[in-house]
N, C-alpha and C positions, 0 to 999 in steps of 0.2 A: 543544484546542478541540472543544467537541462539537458537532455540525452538527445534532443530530437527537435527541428523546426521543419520538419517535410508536412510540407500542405495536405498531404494525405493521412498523416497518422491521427488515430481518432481518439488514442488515449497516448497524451505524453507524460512521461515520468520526469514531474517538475524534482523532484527530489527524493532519492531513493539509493541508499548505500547496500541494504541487505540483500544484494544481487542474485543470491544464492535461492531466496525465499522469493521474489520480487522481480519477477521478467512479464512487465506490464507492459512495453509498449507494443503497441499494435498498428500497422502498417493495414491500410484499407482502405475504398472507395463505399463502402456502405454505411449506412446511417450509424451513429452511436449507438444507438439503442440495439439495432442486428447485432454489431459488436463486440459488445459488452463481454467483455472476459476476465471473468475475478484473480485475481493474484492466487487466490487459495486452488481454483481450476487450472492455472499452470505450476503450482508447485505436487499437484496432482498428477499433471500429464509428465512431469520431469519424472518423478518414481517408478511411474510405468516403465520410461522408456530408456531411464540412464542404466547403464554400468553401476554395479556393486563400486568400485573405483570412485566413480564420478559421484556416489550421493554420499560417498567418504569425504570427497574434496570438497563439496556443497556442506559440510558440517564443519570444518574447517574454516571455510569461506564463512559463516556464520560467525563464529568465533574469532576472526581479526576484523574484521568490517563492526564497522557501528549500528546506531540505531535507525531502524527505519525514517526515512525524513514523509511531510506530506506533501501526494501526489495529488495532479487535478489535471483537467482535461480542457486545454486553451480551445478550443473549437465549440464546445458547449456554450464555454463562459460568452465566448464574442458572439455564438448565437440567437443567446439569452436577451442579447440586450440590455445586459446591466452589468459588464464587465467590470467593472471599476469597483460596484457595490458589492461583488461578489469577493473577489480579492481582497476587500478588504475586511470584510467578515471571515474568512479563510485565514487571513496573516491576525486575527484575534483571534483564531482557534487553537494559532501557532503553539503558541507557548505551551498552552494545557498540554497539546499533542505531545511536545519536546519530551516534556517531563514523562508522560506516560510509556512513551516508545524507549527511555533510556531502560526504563524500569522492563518494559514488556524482552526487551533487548536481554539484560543481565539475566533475567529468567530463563529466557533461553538458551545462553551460555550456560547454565547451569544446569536444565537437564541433559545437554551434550554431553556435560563432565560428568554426569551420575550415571547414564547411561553408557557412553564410552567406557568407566569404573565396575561397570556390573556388565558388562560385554554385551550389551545390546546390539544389533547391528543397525547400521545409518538409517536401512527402513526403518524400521522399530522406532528410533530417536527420532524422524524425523513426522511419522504419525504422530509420536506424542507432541512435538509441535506443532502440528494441525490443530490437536486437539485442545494444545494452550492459547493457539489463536482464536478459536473456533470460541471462545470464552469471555474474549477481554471485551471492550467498552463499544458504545457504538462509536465515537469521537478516534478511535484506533482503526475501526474494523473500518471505516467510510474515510479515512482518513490516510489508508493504505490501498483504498481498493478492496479491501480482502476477500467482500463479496459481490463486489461487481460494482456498485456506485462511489461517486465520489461527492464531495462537495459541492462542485463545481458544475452537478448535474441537475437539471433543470427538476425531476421529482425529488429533489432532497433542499430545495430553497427553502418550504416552510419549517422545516429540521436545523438548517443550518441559521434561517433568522431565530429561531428560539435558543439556539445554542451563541449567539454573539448580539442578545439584546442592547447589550451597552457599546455598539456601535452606531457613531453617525455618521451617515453619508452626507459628505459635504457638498459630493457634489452635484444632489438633488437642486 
């Protein structure tokens, strides 16, 4: 799902259901790289500043929403210059992604429910989800954003050609 085709946003969220966790896109006229704001520094800035309410509802919202989908950044890829090559090394990342994020997903409906079960409060569960992301793969963590790059960012080409060797570009 694409949330966004303004010429200005510097990070679009090509696919992204865990909304709760995941309020990546960024509206801006400065470079990418000025930018750059990780999924895991807005689910940071949300705790600060929500209502005890509001990070109830955000655990919630966790727990009906699905797995994270993978985001990328259309304004890098077209300025890289090899849009097509890059895309399509990304949609062979897809699948591992898929697999990992249902998994990364169910875990984390699960400490909600342990936590929720032992009276934790939303902050509390929702640090410990910092701390389950803070953890998993790099193909998850670059693949959400989590810490600020994506795929589709020009310092992470020689990472993502080694992670989708058995891609050809056809249309070299």
């Amino acid at each position: 799902m694409i949330t966004s085709v303004n010429p200005q946003t510097k990070i679009t969220s090509y696919a992204t259901q865990n909304t709760a966790l995941e309020k990546t896109v960024i509206s801006s006229s400065q470079s990418s790289e000025a930018s750059k704001v990780s999924s895991r520094q807005n689910v940071l800035y949300f705790m600060q500043t929500a209502s005890p309410e509001a990070l109830e509802s955000s655990l919630e919202s966790i727990k009906k929403s699905g797995p994270s989908l993978m985001m990328v950044n259309f304004n890098d890829m077209i300025a890289n210059g090899n849009s097509f090559e890059v895309a399509g090394r990304i949609n062979r990342l897809n699948e591992s992604f898929r697999a990992e994020a249902a998994n990364v997903h169910q875990q984390e409906v699960d400490l909600i429910n342990k936590g929720q079960a032992n009276g934790q409060s939303a902050k509390t569960i929702l640090n410990d989800i910092i701390s389950f992301r803070d953890q998993q793969s790099e193909l998850f963590k670059v693949s959400t954003g989590w810490e600020g790059s994506l795929w589709s960012d020009a310092d992470k080409y020689s990472a993502l050609v080694a992670r989708s060797s058995d891609y050809i570009n056809a249309f070299a």
